[in-house]
C-alpha positions as CSV (number, residue, x, y, z in Angstrom):
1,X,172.7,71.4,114.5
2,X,172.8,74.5,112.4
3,X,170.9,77.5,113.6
4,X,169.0,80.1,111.4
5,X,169.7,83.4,111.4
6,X,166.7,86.4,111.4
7,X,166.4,87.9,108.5
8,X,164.1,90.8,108.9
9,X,160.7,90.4,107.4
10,X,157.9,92.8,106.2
11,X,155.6,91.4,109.5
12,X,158.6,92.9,111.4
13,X,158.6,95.9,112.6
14,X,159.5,99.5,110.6
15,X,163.2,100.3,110.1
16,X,161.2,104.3,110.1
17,X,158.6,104.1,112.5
18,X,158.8,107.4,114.2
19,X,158.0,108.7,111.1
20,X,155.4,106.9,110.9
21,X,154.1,107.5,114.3
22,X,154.3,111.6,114.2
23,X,151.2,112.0,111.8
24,X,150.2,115.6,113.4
25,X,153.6,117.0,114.7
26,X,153.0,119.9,116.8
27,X,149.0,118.1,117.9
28,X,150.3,117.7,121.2
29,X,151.6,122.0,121.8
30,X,148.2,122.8,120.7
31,X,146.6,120.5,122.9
32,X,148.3,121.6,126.0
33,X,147.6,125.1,125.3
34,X,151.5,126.1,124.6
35,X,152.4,128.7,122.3
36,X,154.2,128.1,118.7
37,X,157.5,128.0,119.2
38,X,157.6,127.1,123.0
39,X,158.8,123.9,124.6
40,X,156.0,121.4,126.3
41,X,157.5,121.3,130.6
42,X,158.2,118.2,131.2
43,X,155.8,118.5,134.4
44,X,153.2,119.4,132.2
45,X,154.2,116.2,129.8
46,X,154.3,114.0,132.6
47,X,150.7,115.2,133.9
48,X,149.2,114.6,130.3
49,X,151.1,110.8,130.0
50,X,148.5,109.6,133.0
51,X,145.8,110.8,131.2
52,X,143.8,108.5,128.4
53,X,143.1,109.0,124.7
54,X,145.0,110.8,122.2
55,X,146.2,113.2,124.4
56,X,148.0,110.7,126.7
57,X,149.1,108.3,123.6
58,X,151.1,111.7,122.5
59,X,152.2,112.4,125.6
60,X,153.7,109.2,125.9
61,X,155.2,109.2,122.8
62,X,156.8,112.6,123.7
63,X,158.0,111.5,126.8
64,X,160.1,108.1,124.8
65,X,161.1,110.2,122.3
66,X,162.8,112.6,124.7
67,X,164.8,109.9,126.0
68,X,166.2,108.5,122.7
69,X,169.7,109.9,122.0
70,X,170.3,112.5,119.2
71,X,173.0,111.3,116.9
């Protein structure tokens, strides 16, 4: 019995979908009310992740992207 390999399809997901997903960089700073140029406290992005909306969809998004590895 032979078995088929997966070949990547367009239904699949993005090979680039953080880029896709960062629409507004910096929305999130401006939100929590943290100057240009300053990091977000992970406290304070932990707090905002529980919350709903766009707020907490960016928070959460911050949060997985900060535990990706650079490189």
């Amino acid at each position: 019995m032979k078995t088929k390999k997966f070949t990547a399809g367009k239904d699949d997901k993005p090979k680039f979908w953080i880029k896709k997903a960062i629409k507004k960089p910096g929305a999130l700073r401006k939100q929590l009310g943290v100057k240009k140029g300053q990091t977000v406290q992970k406290k304070e992005l932990a707090k905002a992740a529980k919350k709903g909306g766009k707020i907490g969809k960016r928070a959460r998004l911050a949060v997985t992207l900060s535990k990706m590895k650079k490189g």
